[in-house]
C-alpha positions as CSV (number, residue, x, y, z in Angstrom):
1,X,-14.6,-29.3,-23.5
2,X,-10.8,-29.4,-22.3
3,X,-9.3,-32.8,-22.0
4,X,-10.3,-33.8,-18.5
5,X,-13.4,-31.9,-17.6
6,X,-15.8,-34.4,-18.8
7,X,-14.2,-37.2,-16.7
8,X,-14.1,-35.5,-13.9
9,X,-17.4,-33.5,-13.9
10,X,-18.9,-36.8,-14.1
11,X,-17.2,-38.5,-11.2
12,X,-18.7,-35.8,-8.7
13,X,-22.2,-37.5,-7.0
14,X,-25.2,-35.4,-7.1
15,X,-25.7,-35.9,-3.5
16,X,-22.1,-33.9,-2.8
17,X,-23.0,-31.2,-4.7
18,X,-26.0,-30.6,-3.1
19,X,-23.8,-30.7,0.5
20,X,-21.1,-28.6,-1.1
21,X,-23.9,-26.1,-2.6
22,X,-25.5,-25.8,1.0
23,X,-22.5,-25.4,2.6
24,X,-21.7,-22.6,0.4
25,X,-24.8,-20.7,0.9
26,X,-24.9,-21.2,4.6
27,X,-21.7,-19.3,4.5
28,X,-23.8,-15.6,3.9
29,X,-23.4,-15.1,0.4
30,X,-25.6,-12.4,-1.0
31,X,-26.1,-14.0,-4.1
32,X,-29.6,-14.5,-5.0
33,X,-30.9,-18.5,-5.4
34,X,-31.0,-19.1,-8.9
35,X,-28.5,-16.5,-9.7
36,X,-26.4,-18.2,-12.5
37,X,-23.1,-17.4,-14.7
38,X,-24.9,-19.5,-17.4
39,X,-24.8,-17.4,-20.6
40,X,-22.2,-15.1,-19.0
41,X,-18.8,-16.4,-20.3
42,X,-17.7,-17.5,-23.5
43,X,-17.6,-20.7,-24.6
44,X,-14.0,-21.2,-23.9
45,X,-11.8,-22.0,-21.0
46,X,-9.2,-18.8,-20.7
47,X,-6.4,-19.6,-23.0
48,X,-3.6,-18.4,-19.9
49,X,-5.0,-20.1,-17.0
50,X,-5.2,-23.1,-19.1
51,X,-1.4,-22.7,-20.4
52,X,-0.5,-22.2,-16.9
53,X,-2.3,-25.0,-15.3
54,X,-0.3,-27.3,-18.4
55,X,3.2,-25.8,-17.7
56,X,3.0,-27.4,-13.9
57,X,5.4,-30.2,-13.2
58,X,3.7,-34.0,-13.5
59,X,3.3,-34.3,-9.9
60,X,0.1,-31.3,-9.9
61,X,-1.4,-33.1,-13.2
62,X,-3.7,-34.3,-11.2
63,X,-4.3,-30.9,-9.5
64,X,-4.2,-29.0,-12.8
65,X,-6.5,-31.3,-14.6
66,X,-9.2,-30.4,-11.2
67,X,-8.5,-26.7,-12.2
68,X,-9.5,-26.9,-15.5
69,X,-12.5,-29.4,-14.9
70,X,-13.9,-26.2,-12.4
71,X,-12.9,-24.0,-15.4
72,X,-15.3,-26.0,-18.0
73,X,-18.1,-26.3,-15.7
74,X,-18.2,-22.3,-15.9
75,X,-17.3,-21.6,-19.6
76,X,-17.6,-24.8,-21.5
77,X,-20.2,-27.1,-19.7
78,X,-24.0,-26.8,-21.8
79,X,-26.0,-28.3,-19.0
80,X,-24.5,-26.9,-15.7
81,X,-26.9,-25.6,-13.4
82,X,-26.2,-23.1,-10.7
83,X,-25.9,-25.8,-8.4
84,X,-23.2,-27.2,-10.8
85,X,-21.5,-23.9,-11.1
86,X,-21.6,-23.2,-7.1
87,X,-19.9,-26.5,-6.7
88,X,-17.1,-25.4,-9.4
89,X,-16.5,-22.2,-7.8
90,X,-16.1,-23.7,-4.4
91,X,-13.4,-26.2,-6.3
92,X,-11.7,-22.9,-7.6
93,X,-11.7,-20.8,-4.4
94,X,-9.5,-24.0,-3.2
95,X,-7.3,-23.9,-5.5
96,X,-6.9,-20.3,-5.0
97,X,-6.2,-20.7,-1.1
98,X,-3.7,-23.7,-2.1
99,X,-1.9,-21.4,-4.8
100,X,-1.6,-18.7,-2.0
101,X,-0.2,-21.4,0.5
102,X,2.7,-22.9,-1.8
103,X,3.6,-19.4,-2.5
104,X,3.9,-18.7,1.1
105,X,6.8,-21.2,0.9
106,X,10.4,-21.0,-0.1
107,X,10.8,-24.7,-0.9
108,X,8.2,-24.0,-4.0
109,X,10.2,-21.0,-5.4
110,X,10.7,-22.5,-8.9
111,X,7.2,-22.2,-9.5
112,X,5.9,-19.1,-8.2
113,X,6.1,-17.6,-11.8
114,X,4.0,-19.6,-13.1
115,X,1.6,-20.1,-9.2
116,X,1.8,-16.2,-9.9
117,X,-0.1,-16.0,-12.7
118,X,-2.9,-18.6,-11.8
119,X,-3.2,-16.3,-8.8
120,X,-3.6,-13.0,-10.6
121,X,-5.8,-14.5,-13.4
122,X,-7.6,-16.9,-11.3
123,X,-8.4,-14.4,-8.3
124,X,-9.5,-11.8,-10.4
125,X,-12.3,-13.8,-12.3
126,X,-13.3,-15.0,-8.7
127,X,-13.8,-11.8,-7.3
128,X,-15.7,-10.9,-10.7
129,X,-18.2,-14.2,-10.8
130,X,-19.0,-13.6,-7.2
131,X,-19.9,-9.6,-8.0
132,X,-21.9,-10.8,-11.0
133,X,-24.2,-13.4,-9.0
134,X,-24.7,-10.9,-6.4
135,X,-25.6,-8.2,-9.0
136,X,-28.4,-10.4,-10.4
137,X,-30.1,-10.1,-6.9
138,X,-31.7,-7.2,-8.1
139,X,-30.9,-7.5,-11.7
140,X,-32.8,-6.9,-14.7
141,X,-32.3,-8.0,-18.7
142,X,-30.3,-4.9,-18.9
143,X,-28.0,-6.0,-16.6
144,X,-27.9,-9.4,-18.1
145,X,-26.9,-7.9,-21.3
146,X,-24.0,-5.6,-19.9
147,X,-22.5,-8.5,-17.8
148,X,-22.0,-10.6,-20.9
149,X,-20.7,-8.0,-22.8
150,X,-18.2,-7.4,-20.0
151,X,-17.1,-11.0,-19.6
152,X,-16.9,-11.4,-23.5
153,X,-14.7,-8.1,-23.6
154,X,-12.9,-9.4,-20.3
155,X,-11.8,-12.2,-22.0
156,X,-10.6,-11.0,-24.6
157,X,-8.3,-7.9,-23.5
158,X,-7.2,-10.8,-21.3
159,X,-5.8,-12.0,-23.9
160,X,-4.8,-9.9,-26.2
161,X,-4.4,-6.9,-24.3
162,X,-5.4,-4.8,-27.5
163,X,-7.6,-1.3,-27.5
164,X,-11.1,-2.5,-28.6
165,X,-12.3,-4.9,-26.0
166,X,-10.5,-2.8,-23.4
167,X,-12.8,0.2,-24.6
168,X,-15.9,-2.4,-24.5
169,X,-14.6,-3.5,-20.8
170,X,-15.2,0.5,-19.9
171,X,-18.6,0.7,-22.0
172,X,-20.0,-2.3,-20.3
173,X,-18.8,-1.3,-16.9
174,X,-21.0,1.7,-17.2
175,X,-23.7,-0.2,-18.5
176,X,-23.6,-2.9,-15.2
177,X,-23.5,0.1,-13.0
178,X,-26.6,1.9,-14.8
179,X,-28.5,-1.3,-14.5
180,X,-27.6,-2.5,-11.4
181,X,-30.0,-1.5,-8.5
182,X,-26.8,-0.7,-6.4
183,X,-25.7,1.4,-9.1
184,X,-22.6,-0.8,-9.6
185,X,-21.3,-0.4,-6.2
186,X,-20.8,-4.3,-5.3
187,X,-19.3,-5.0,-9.0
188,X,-17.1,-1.8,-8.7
189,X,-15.2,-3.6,-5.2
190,X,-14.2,-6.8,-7.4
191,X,-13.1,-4.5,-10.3
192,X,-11.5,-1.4,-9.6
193,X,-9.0,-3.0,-7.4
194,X,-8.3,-4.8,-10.4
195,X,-8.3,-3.0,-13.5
196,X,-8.9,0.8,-12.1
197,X,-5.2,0.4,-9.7
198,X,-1.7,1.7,-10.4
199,X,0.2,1.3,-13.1
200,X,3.7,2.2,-11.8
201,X,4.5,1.9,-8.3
202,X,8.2,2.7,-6.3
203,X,9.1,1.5,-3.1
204,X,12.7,2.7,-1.6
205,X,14.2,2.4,1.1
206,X,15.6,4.9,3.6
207,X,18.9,3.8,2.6
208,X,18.5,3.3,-0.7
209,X,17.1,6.9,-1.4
210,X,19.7,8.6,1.7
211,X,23.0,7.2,-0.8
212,X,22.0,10.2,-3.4
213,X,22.4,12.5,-1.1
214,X,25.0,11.0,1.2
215,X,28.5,12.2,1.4
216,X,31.3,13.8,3.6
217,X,32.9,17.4,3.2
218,X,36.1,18.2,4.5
219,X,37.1,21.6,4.3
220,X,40.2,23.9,5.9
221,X,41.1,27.4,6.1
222,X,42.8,30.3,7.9
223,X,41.0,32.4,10.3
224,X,41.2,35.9,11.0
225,X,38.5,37.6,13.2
226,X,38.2,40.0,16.8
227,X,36.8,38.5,19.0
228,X,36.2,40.5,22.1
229,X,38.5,42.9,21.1
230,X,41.2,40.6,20.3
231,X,42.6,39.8,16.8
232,X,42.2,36.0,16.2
233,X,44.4,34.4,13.9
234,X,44.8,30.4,13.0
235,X,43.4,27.6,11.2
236,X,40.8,25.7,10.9
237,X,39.0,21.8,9.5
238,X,35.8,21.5,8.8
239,X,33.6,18.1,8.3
240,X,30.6,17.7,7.4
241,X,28.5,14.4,7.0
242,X,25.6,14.8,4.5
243,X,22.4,12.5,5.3
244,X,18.4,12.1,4.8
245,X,16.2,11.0,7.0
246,X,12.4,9.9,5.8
247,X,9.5,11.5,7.9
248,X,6.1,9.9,8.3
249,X,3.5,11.4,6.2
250,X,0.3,10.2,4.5
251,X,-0.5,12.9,2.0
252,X,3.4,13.7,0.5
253,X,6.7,12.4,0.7
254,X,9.2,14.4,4.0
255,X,12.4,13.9,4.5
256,X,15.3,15.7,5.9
257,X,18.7,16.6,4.6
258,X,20.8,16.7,7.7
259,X,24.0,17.9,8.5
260,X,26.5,16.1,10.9
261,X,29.4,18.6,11.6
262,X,32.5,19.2,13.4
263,X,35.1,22.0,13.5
264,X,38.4,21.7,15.2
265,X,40.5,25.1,15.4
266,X,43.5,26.2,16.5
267,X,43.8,30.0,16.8
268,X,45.4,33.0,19.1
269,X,44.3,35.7,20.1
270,X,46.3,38.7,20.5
271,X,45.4,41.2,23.2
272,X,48.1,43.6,24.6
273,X,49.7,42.6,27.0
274,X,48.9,38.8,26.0
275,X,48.6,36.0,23.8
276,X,46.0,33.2,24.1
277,X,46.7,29.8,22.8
278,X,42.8,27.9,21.9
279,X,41.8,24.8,20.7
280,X,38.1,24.4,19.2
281,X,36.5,21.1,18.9
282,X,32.5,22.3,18.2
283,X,29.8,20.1,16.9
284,X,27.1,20.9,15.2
285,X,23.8,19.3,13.6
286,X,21.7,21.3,11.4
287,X,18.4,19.8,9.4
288,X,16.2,21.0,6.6
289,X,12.8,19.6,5.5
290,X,11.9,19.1,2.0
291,X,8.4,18.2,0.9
292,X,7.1,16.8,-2.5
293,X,3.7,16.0,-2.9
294,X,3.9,14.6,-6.5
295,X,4.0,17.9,-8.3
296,X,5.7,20.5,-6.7
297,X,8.5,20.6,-4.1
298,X,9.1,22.8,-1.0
299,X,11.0,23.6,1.6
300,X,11.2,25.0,5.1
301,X,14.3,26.8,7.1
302,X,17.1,25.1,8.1
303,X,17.4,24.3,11.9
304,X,20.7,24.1,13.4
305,X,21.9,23.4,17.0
306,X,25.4,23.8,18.5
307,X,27.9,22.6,20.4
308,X,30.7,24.4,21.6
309,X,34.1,23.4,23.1
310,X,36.7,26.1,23.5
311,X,39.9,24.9,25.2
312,X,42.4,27.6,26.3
313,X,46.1,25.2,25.8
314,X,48.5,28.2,26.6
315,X,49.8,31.8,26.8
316,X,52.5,34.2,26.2
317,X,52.7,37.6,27.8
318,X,55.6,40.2,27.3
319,X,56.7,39.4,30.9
320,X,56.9,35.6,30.2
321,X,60.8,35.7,29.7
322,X,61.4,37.1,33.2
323,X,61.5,33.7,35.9
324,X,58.5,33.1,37.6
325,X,56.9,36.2,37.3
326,X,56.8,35.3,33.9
327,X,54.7,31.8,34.6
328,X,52.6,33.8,37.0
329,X,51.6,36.1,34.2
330,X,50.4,34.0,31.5
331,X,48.5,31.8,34.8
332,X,46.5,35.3,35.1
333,X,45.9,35.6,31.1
334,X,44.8,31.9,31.4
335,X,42.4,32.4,34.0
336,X,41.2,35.9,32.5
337,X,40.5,33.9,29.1
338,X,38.6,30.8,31.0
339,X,36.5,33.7,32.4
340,X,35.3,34.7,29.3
341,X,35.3,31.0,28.0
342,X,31.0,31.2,28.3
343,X,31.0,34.5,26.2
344,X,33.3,33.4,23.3
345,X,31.4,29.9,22.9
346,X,28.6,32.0,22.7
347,X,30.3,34.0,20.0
348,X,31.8,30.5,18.4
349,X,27.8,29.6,18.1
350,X,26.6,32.8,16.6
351,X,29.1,32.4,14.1
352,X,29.2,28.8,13.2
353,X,24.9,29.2,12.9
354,X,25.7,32.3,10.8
355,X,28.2,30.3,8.4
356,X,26.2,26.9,8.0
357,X,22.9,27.8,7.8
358,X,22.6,30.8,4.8
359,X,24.5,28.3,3.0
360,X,22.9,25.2,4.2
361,X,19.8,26.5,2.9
362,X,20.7,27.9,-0.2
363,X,22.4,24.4,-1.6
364,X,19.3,22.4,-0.7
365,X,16.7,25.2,-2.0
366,X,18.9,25.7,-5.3
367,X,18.9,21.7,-5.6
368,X,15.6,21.3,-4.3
369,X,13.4,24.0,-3.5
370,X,10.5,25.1,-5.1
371,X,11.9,26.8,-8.3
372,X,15.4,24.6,-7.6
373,X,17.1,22.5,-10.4
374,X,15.2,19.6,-9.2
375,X,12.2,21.3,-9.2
376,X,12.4,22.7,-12.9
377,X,13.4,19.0,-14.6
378,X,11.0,17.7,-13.2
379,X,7.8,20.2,-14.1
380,X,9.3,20.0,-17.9
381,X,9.1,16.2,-17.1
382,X,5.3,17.2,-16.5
383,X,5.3,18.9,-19.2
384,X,6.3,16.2,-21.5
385,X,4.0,13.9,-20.1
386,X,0.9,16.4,-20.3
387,X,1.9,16.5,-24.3
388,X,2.3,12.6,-24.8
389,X,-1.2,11.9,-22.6
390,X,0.9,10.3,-20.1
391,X,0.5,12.5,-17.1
392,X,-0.9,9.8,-14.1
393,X,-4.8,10.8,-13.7
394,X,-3.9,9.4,-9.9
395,X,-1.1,9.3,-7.8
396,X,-0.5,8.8,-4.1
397,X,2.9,9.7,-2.3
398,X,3.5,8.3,0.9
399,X,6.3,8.8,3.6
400,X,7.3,6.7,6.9
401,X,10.4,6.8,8.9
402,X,12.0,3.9,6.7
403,X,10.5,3.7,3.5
404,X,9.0,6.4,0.5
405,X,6.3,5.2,-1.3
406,X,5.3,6.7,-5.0
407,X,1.9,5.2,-7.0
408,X,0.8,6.6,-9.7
409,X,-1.7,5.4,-12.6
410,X,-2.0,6.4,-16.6
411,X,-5.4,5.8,-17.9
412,X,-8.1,7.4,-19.8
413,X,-12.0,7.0,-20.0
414,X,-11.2,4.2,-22.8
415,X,-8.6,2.4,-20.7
416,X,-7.8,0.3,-18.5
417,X,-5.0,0.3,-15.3
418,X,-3.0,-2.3,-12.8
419,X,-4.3,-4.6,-10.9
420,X,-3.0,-5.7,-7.6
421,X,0.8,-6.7,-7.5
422,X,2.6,-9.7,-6.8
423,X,4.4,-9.1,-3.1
424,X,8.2,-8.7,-3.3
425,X,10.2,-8.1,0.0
426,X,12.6,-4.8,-0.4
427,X,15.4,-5.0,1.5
428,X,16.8,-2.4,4.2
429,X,19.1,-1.0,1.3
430,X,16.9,-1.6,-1.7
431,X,14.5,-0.1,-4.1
432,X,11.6,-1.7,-6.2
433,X,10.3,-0.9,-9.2
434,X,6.8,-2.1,-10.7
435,X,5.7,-1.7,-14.0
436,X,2.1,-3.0,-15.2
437,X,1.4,-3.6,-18.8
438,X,-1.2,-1.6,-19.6
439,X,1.1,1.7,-18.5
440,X,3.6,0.1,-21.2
441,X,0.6,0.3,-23.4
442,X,-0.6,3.0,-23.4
443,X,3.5,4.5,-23.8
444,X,3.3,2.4,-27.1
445,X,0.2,4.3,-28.4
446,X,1.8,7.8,-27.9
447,X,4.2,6.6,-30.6
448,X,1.3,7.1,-33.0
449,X,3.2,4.1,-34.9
450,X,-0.4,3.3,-36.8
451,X,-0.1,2.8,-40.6
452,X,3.0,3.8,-40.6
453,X,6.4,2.5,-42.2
454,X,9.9,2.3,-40.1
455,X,12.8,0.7,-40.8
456,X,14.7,-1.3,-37.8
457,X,16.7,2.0,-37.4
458,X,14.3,4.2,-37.5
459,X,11.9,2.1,-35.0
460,X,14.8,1.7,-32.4
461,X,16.2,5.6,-32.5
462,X,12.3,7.1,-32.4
463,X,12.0,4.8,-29.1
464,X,15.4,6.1,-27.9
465,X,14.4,9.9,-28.9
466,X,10.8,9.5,-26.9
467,X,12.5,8.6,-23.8
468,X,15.1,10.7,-24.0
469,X,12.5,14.0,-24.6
470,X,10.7,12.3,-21.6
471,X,13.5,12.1,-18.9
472,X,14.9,15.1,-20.5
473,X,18.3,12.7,-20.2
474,X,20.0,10.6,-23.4
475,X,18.7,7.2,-22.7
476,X,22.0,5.2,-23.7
477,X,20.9,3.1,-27.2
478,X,20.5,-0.7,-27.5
479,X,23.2,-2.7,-28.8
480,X,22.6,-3.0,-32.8
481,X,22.4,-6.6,-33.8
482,X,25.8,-7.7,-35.7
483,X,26.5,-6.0,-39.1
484,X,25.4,-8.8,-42.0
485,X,26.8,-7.7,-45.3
486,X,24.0,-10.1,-46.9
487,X,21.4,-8.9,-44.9
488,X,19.5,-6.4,-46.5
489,X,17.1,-3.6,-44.8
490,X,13.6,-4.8,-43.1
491,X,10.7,-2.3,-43.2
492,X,8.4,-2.6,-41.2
493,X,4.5,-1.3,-42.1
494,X,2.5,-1.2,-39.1
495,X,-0.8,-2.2,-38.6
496,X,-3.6,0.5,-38.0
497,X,-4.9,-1.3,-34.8
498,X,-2.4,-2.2,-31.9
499,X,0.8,-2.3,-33.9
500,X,3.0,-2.8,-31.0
501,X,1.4,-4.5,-27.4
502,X,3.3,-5.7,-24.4
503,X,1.8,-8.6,-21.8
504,X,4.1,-9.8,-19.3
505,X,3.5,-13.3,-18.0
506,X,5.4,-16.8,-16.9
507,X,8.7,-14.4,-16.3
508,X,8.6,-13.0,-20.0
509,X,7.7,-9.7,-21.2
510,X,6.1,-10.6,-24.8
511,X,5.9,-8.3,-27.4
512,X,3.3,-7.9,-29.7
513,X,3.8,-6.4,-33.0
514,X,1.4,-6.1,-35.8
515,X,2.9,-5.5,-39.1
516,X,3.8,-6.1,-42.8
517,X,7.7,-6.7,-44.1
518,X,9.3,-4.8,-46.6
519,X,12.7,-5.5,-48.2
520,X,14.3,-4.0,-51.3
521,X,13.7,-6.5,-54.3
522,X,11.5,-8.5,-52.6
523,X,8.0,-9.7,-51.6
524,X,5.9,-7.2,-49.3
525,X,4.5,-9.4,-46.7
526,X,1.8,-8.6,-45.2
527,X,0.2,-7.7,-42.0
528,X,1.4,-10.7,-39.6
529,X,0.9,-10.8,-35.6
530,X,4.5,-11.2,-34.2
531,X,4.7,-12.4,-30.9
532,X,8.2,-12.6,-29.4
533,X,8.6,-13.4,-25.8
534,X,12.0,-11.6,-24.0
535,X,13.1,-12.8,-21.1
536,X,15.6,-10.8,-19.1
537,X,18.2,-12.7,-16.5
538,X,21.1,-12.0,-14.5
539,X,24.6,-13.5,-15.5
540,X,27.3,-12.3,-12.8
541,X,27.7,-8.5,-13.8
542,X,25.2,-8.7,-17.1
543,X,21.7,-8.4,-18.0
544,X,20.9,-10.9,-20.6
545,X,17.9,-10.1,-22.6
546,X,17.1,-13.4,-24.8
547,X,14.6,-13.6,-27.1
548,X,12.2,-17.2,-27.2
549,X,10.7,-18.5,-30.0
550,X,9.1,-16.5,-32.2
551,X,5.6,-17.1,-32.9
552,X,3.7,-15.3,-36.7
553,X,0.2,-15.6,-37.3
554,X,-2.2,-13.6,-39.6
555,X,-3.9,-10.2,-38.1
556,X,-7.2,-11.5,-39.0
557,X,-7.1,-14.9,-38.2
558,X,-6.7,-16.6,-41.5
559,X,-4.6,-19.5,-42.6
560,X,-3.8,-21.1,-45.7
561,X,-0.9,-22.5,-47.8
562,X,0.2,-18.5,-48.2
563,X,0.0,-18.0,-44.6
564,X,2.5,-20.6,-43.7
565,X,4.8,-19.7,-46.0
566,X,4.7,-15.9,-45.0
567,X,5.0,-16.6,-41.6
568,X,7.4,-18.3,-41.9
569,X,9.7,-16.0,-43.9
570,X,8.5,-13.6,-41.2
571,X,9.7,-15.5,-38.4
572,X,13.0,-16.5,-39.9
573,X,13.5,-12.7,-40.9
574,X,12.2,-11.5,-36.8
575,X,14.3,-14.6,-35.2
576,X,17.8,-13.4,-37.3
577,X,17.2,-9.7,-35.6
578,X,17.4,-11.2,-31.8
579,X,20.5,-12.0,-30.8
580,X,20.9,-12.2,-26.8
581,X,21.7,-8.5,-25.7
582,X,23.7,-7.6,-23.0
583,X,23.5,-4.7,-20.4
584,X,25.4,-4.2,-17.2
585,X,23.5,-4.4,-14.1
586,X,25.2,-1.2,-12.4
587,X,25.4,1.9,-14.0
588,X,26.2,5.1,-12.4
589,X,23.6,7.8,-11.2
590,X,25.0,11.5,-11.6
591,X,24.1,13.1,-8.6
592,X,25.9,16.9,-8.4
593,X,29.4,15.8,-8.8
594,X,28.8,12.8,-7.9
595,X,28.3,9.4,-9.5
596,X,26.0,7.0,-7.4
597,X,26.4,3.2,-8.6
598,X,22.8,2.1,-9.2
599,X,22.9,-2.0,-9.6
600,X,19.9,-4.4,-10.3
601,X,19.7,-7.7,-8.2
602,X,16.6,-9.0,-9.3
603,X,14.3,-8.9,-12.4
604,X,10.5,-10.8,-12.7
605,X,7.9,-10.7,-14.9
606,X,4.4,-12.4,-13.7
607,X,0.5,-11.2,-14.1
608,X,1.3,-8.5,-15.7
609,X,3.9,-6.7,-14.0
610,X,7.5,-6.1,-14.6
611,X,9.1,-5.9,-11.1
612,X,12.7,-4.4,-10.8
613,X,14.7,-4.4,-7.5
614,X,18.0,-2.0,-6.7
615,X,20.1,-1.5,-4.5
């Protein structure tokens, strides 16, 4: 039992259980009267909520050692009845509501790492014990049998995050739902949220999304038409604004590209026996709609409206040099012009709509229409992912007038997906990115890295060559550690089972990596579990990447005299390869001809999931 459950179990009076208990039931719960977790759990308090509860400044020791004391009544405790085990759950739904209150507040900032994760891990066993008591309602020794299975595997892809016990997790999740007599349907609302959710979810911003396509055109040129029957001859400047604008939508992303416009002219028009001086200041909006629904992208016609704003500023006739008669003639071309002011707007809009939108619509369909160069990287991208068993098995894509919203999940019958995120605020000009471990995962696996034998080199430019095949873009490489004339080459000889995990926890994203060491001249060592934590900060224009401790113990579990010593070359061999690595935060997105700075303001990693903001 941990180090404070005993003293505190036995400081609780029977007689307040029994009120807590009651008061519990009296609440509605659905849960049968002597259901019970007791044989459920293993027989050990879960390794992170523990860690986290331990990592809490000295003022919640007191408040920790409560969390744990629940904890051991559950997992630990021999003699705890369900009476004992309501009373604990009550104590952890508490802490859950307190957890969720301090990170409500900005004064606790500091910890909501580490508040993050008891959230995540403590909320989701909640949710679980609760649909496991109300299972037994109707339960059998079937169902018995397949919820202790589940919690077993639970516990330990929990920790580990490895391939077996997630592939139990799925197996006994059938079984529950064969055995229940709600055919799983209670048990499924505590669990798919959490382990059947997206893996990879993108929030942007309307601004954020519209600076890829933003921009101003100015253009000029000469002019040389007939116009009712007049030969027209000048100049003219063109600009043009280039904007999106989201569109609600529940089933796809909308959005139009709009163009802003205004022309200003200065022609004349020739017409025996006179010359008419114009000025042309016309407006114009036009807007296309693009659609993408997760695969496929279309378009509809561009729309345009116009305004037109001809202003007659002069004439000349041949009779102009004769006094007065000359003034009187180029008043009567003036008038004769304003006359037919309504019928050459008219013509003005004819041929502005005629000029913008053929060409409107054939930039945005050849960037984004349905066979457009958008539309063509990313089916290959498709295509890459159907071949590496990484096309999403779900995805939802969601519009509204200020935000885009992308989800999508990775996941086969053997796996498992994200859970619910932590909340992060996006900004009016920003962009988040969340990544849950298990899509990392199951990335990792497509390596097919099992058994085999890499050198640091190798390892790092088949990584670099996988992404780069996948975005069909050269992914720029990692900074090599510093050249070491007495270094000599590290193979590495992967393990056959999970030779490279990821969990991401306490704002670190630790790698896993389960493998031997080979070095010419020397000693193979053997298999060794390699944990080494990364955490990734911002230092004024930088991204630091800095490596923590490294951590070596056997693949099966063994120690020894042998073992210390070959972990320990291990980790002195791992440790000499991290250096802190530098990246700059902003890097430049090619869009067309144009280069779009891209910068990252904020970086966390908590309860699994990397979270990424841009602006």
């Amino acid at each position: 039992m941990s180090r404070t459950s005993g003293r505190i179990l036995k400081s609780i009076p029977k007689w307040l259980c029994g009120f807590v208990v009651a008061g519990v039931m009296f609440q509605g719960s659905c849960q049968a009267a002597d259901a019970s977790l007791k044989g459920l759990l293993p027989k050990q308090i879960p390794t992170q909520l523990e860690d986290a509860a331990n990592k809490l400044p000295e003022k919640w020791k007191a408040w920790g050692d409560e969390l744990i004391a629940a904890l051991a009544t559950l997992y630990e405790a021999e003699d705890s009845d369900a009476a004992a085990q309501q009373t604990a759950l009550a104590t952890l739904r508490g802490k859950l509501a307190s957890v969720d209150k301090h990170l409500a507040d900005p004064a606790y900032s500091m910890l909501w790492s580490n508040l993050g994760t008891i959230r995540g891990q403590l909320g989701r066993r909640l949710a679980l014990f609760d649909a496991a008591l109300a299972a037994q309602a109707g339960g059998n020794d079937a169902l018995r049998t397949a919820l202790t299975d589940f919690f077993a595997a639970y516990e330990g892809y929990t920790a580990t995050g490895t391939k077996e016990p997630e592939a139990k997790i799925r197996a006994a999740y059938s079984a529950i739902r064969a055995a229940s007599a709600d055919k799983g349907a209670a048990f499924s609302e505590a669990f798919r949220p959490a382990y059947f959710n997206y893996n990879l979810r993108f929030v942007g911003s309307e601004a954020f999304i519209g600076k890829f396509v933003a921009q101003r055109r100015n253009e000029a040129g000469n002019v040389d038409d007939c116009i009712l029957g007049a030969k027209v001859d000048g100049y003219q400047c063109t600009a043009v604004d280039v904007s999106l604008d989201l569109i609600p939508s529940a089933g796809d992303v909308r959005f139009d590209i709009n163009l802003n416009g205004s022309i200003n002219s200065h022609t004349q028009g020739v017409k025996d026996p006179a010359v008419i001086f114009t000025e042309g200041n016309h407006q114009f909006f036009a807007q296309k709609r693009v659609i993408f629904d997760g695969d496929k992208f279309w378009t509809e016609g561009a729309r345009i409206g116009v305004n037109p704003n001809n202003q007659t500023v002069g004439a000349w006739t041949k009779f102009s040099k004769i006094p007065l008669f000359g003034r009187l003639t180029e008043k009567i071309a003036i008038n004769e012009a304003e006359k037919r002011r309504p019928e050459s707007e008219a013509i003005a809009v004819q041929r502005i709509s005629s000029q913008v939108v053929p060409r409107f619509d054939a930039d945005i369909d050849t960037q984004l229409g349905p066979t457009g160069q958008a539309a063509l990287k990313f089916d290959d991208l498709l295509a890459k992912l159907k071949a590496n068993n990484l096309y999403p098995d779900c995805k939802s894509y969601v519009s509204t007038d200020t935000q885009l919203f992308a989800y999508s999940r990775t996941m086969n019958t053997t796996q498992l997906g994200g859970s619910e995120p932590p909340p992060v605020a996006s900004g009016p000009s920003n962009a988040v990115v969340q990544l849950h471990q298990s899509l990392l995962n199951h990335a990792f696996d497509e390596l097919h890295l099992q058994g085999r034998s890499l050198t640091e080199d190798q390892l790092r430019s088949e990584i670099e060559t996988q992404l780069s095949e996948l975005f069909g873009r050269a992914v720029p490489p990692a900074p090599a550690a510093p050249a070491d004339p007495m270094k000599t080459p590290m193979t590495l000889q992967f393990d056959q089972n999970d030779p490279i995990r990821v969990q991401i926890e306490d704002d670190q994203v630790i790698l896993q990596i389960r493998a031997g060491i080979e070095r010419p001249g020397e000693e193979t060592l053997p298999a060794q579990l390699v944990t080494v934590p990364l955490k990734v900060t911002i230092v004024g224009d930088k991204l630091v990447a800095t490596a923590g401790g490294v951590k070596v113990g056997s693949v099966d579990g063994k120690g020894g005299a042998a073992q210390i010593v070959t972990a320990t070359k291990i980790r002195e061999a791992i440790q000499k390869q991290l250096p802190p690595r530098e990246f700059a935060r902003t890097s430049l997105v090619q869009v067309g001809q144009t280069k779009v700075p891209m910068t990252v303001v904020n970086v966390t990693a908590t309860d699994g999931w990397l979270t990424i903001v841009l602006e």
